[in-house]
N, C-alpha and C positions, 0 to 999 in steps of 0.2 A: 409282554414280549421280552423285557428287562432281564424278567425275573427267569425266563426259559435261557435265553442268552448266559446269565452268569452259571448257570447249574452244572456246566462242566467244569467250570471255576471249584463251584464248590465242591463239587466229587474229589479233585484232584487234593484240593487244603485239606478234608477229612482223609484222606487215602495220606497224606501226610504225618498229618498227626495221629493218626491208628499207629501208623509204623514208628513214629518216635517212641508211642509209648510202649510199645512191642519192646524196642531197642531197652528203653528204660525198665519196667519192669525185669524182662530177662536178667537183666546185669544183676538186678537186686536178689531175685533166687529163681533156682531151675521150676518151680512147680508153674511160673507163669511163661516159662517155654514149650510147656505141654500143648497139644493139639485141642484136648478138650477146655483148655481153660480160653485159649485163643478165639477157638470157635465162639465161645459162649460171650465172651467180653466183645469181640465183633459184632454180635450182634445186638448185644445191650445197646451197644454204641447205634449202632445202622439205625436202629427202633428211633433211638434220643433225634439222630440228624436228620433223619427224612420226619418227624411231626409235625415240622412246617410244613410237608407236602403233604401228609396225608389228614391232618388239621383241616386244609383248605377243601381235598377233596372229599371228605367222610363227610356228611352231615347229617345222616341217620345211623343211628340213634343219638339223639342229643346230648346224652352222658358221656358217649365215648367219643362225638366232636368236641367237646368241652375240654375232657379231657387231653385231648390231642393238642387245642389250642394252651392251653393253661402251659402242658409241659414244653412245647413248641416255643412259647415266651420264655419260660424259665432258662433252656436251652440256649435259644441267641444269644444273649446277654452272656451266658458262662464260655459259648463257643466264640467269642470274641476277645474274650482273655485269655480262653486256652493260647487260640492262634497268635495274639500280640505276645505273649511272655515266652511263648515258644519259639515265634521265629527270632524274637530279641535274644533271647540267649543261644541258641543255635548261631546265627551270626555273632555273637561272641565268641564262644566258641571255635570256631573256623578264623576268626582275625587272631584269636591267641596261638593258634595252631600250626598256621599257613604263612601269618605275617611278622608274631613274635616268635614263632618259634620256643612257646612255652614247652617245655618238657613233659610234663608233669597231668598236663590240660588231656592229653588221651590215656589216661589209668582207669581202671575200675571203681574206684573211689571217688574220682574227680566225678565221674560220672555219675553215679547213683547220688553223691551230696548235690550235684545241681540240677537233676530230676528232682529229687525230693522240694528242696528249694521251690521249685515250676509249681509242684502239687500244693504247695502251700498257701503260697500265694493266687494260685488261681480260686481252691476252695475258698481261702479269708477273703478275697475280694469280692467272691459272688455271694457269701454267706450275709457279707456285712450290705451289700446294695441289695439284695432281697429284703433285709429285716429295717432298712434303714428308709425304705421307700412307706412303712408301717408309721415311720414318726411324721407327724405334721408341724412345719416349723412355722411362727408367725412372727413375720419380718415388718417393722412398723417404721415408720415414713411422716414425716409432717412436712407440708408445704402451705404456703401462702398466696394467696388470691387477693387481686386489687381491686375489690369490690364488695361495693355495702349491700347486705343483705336482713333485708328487715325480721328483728327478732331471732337470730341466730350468726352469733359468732362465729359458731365453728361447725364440721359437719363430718362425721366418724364414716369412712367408708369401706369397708371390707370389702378388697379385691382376690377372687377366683378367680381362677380359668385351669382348663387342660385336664378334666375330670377324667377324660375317656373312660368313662363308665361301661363296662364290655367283660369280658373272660381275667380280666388282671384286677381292675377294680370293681368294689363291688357293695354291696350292703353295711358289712363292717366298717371300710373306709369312709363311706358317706355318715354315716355316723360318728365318728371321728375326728371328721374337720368339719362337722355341722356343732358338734362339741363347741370347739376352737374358735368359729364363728360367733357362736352366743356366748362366749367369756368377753367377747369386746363388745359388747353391745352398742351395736352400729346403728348408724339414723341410716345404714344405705348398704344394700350389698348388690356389688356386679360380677356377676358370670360372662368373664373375656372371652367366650368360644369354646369348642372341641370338647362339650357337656359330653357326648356319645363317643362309639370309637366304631363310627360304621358300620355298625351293625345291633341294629336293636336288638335281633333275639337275644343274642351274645347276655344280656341283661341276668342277674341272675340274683334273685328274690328282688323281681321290680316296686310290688309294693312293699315289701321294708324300706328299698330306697325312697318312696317318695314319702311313707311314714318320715322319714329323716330331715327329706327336703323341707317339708311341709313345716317343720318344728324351728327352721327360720326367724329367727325375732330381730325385727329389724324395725325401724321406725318407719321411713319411706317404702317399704318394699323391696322386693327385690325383681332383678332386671337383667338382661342378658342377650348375648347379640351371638350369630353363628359364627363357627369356624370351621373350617376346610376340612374335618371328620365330620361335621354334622351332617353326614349321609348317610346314604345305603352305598357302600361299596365293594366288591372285593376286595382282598387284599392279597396277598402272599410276600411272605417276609420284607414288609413295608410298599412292596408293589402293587399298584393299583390294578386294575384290569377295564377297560373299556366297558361299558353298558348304556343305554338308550338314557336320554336325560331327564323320561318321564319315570327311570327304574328309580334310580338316586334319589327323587326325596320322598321320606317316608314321613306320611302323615303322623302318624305315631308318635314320633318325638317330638313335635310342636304340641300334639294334644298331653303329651307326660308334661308338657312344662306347667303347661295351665291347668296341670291336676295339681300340680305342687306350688300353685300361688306364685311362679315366677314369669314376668312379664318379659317378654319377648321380644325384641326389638330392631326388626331387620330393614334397614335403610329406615330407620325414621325417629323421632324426637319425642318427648314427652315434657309437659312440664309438671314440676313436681312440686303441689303445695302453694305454686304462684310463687315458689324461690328461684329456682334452680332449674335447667334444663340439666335432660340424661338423653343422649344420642348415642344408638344402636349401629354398629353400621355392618353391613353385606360383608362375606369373606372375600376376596378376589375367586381365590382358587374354586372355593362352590358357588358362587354364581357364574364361574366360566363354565363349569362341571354342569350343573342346572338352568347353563342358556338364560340365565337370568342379566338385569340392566346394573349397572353399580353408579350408584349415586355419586359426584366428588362430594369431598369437605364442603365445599361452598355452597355448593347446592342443600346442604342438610341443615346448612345454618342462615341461611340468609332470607330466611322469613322470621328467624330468631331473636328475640329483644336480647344482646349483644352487654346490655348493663346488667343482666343476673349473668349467674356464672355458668357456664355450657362444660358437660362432662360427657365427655367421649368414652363407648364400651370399643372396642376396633382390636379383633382379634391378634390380627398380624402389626405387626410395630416399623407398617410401613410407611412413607407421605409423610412424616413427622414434619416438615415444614409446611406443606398444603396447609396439613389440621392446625397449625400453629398459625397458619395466614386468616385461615377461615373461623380463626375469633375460639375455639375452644381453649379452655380454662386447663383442663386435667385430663389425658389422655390415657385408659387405659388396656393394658394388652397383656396377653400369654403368647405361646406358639412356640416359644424357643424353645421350652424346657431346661433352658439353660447349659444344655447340650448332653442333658441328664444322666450321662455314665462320662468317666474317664477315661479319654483323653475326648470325647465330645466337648466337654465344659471349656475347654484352652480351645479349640479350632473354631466353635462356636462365633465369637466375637469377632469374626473377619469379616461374615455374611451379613452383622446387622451393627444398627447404628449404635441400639441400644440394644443390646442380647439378654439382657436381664438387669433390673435394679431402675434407676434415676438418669433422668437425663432432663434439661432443662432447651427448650427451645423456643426464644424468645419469650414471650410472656406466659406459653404453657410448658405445664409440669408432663413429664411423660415418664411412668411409672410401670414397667414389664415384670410379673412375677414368672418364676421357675414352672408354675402348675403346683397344682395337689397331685395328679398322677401321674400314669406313666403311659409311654409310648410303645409298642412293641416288646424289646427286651423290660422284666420284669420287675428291675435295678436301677439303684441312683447312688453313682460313687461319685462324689465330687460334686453333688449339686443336693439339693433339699426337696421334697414334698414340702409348699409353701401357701400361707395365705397371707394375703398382704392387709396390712390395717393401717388404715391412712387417715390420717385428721387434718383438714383441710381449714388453714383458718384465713377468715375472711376480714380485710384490713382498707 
């Protein structure tokens, strides 16, 4: 309903920015004041801004929803710096104008240098978080645990999460930070949620991906708990859409995990080797979404022998003191993404305790990476495609 509500919103900000760059172009030379050139650029444009709508509503033929989706991502992300650099310098503009009475601020020159300027900086920004969301960075962490654990010192864990494996990520990437994964050769690797991005079919060459998955070398296993994409959902430009709560979950991606050897773990415990506990816990948001019970901390641990060390997978980087009360050792999460484009990354930190990185409470360690992927728009300015590798040493 959101997403129908803003869409004369957004008609009116493209019927904006059409006409600025109308304005801009013109000044620059007469051949883009023509009729035929207008028409045609209008509608390049119209095609680019409605893929979010017609993305969600095409789904036959599956190449050219694909394609609708893929360009439809690309799109948001660039259309949100069109509009942020535009309307920023347009209100510049107009206060040098109206307030300083600059002179000089309404010439043909002034003009066409700080459209150019606009062009610039929108292309480098979108250029650089498209191509920058391709690298994988491994951000490494050492914490200490107050507790003896027999025949092991210490204990390598490789933290994921935020895969959204779907129309943005895809075959290539999973092989890429499964690379990255086995350069640290980990006794442990956890998957913090949001593996899927709601929608299975979205998948694209599923068994390469789980050829990728599968090539995992990890000592313990690997492990992973859901997050509030791990459904069947609609979406339109981050809008969910209502559906029955037997639609949302799709067997299929609990069965893709346990073809790729990753062990699943929603609301429940395991112990590992007679060392160590690893605890899975439930998303909030998809077990409200899926009518599902959600366990607390307490309840997950209090059958738990409390002298080995208890490691939390828990999507959202919420209760940080519950899970701190309920005896857990190492807490780990995704879900921010860290606010994964610019100016997300700076507003980000208002909403959460910890929005990404380190945070200590009480005697557990709580550790939040960025994701390996992406959310919606295509792009990550200001934040990392990341995996976390943490050596956990026990004292």
């Amino acid at each position: 309903m959101a997403a129908f509500l803003l869409a004369p919103f957004y008609i009116l900000v493209n019927i904006y920015i059409v006409r600025w760059m109308f304005r801009w172009m013109g000044t620059c030379h007469y051949i883009f004041r023509t009729m035929t050139f207008q028409v045609l650029f209008a509608g390049i444009y119209i095609f680019l801004a409605t893929t979010l709508l017609t993305g969600f509503l095409i789904k036959k033929p599956l190449w050219l929803h694909r394609i609708l989706k893929n360009i439809g991502n690309y799109f948001l992300g660039t259309f949100l710096y069109i509009l942020m650099i535009v309307a920023v310098v347009d209100f510049g503009r107009l206060l040098l104008k109206y307030v300083f009475h600059v002179s000089w601020i309404g010439s043909r020159a002034a003009f066409v240098v700080t459209g150019a300027v606009c062009m610039v900086l929108i292309i480098s920004l979108s250029a650089y978080g498209i191509i920058h969301t391709m690298h994988v960075k491994v951000t490494p962490y050492e914490v200490k645990v107050n507790k003896q654990v027999k025949d092991m010192n210490s204990l390598k864990i490789v933290l994921i999460a935020d895969v959204h494996f779907g129309y943005s990520v895809g075959a290539r990437h999973a092989e890429r930070f499964v690379e990255k994964i086995n350069r640290e050769n980990p006794d442990l690797v956890c998957f913090a949620g949001d593996i899927f991005d709601n929608e299975f079919d979205a998948f694209d060459q599923p068994e390469r991906v789980k050829a990728a998955l599968k090539s995992i070398k990890s000592r313990y296993g690997v492990y992973a708990c859901w997050g509030n994409h791990d459904l069947n959902e609609p979406i339109l430009a981050g809008f969910t859409f209502k559906s029955s709560s037997s639609d949302k979950e799709d067997p299929r991606m609990a069965e893709f995990l346990k073809d790729c050897g990753i062990h699943l773990l929603n609301d429940e415990s395991e112990l590992i080797d007679n060392k160590f506990y690893v605890v899975g816990r439930q998303d909030p948001a998809r077990a409200k979404k899926t009518e599902q019970t959600r366990k607390t901390p307490a309840q997950l641990t209090e059958r738990l022998d409390r002298s080995k060390p208890i490691i939390f997978i828990d999507h959202q980087p919420k209760e940080l003191d519950k899970v701190s009360e309920a005896g857990a050792d190492l807490d780990l999460c995704g879900h921010t993404h860290d606010g994964q484009i610019f100016p997300g990354n700076l507003a980000i930190h208002f909403f959460w305790e910890n929005s990404c990185g380190y945070l200590k409470k009480g005697n557990m360690h709580n550790i939040v990476t960025s994701g390996v992927g992406v959310w919606g728009p295509n792009m990550r300015v200001g934040t990392d495609s990341e995996i976390c590798s943490i050596t956990v040493h026990f004292i």
